[in-house]
N, C-alpha and C positions, 0 to 999 in steps of 0.2 A: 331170333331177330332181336337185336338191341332197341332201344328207346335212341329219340333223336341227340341225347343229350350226351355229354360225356360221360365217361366209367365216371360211378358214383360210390362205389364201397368206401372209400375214406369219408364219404360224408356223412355227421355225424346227425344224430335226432334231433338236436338242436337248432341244426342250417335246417332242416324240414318243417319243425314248427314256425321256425324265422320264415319262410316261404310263405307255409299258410298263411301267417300273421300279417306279411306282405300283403298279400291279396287281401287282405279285407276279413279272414276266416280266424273264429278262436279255433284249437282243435278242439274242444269239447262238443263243437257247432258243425264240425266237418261230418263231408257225406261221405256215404259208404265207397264210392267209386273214386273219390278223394283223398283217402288214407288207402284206398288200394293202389292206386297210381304211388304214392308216394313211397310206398313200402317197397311197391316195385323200382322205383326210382333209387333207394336206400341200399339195394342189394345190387343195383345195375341191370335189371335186367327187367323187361318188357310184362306188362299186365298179362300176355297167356302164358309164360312161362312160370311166374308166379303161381296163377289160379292151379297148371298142370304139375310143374316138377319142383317147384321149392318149395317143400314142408314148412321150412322155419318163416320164412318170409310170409306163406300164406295162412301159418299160425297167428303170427303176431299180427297179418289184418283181422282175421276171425275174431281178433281178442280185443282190439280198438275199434271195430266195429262195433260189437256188444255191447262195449264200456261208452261209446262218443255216440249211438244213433239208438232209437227205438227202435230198430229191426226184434222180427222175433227171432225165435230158436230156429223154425222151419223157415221164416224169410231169410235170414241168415245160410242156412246150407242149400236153399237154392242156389241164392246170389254165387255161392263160392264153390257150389258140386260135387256137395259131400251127398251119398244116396239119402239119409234121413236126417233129424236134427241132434240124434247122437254122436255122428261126427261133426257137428258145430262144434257141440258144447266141450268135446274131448280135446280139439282145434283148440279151443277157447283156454284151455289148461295148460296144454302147453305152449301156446305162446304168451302166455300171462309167465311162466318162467323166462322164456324166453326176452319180453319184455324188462322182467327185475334184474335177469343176464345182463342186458348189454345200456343198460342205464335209460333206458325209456322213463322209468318212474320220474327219474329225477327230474325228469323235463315237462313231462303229461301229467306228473300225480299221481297219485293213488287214487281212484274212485274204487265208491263202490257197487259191486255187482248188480244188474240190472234180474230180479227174479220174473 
C-alpha cells in the first residue's frame, strides 16, 4: 500500500528536512515516528513496508533514530522489530553508510554517537 502522497524517490533529504522545518520541527528535535514516516516518504513507500521489506530505508531510520532521539538500544529494536538490540545496533551501521551514501550528512550533520 502506498502513502496518500505522490511517488517520492526524486525527493531529495533536503525537501524532508525543509518539511520538518516547516512544521515547526529541528531534525535534531524529531521523534521517532517522525523520521520514520519520512524515510518512508523518501523512498515512497508506506511505514509497514518500510518497518517489514526495505532494509536501506529501515537502516537509515534505525540510524536517525539513534542519532535525533534518546531511545535506547532495546527501545530502539522494539519500536523497529528487530528480535534483540543487536539488530538495532547492526541497523544502526548500516544505515549510517547508507546515510554518508546518499548525502544525508550534508544536510543532518555529523553527530555524534549516542553510547
Amino acid at each position: 500500500m502506498k502513502v496518500d502522497t505522490p511517488q517520492l524517490e526524486n525527493v531529495t533529504t533536503g525537501d524532508l528536512v525543509a518539511e520538518l522545518n516547516s512544521r515547526g520541527h529541528n531534525p535534531e528535535d524529531a521523534k521517532a515516528e517522525q523520521i520514520v514516516s519520512l524515510i518512508a516518504r523518501r523512498y515512497g513507500i508506506d511505514r509497514t513496508t518500510l518497518l517489514t521489506k526495505h532494509k536501506e530505508g529501515k537502516n537509515v531510520a534505525a540510524y536517525l533514530i539513534r542519532k535525533c532521539t534518546e531511545l535506547t538500544w532495546a527501545e530502539l529494536s522494539d519500536m523497529l522489530g528487530y528480535s534483540d538490540h543487536t539488530g538495532a545496533v547492526y541497523a544502526c551501521k548500516k544505515g549510517e553508510q547508507t546515510y554518508e551514501a546518499e548525502g544525508f550528512s550534508t544536510i543532518w550533520g555529523n553527530t555524534e554517537t549516542k553510547q
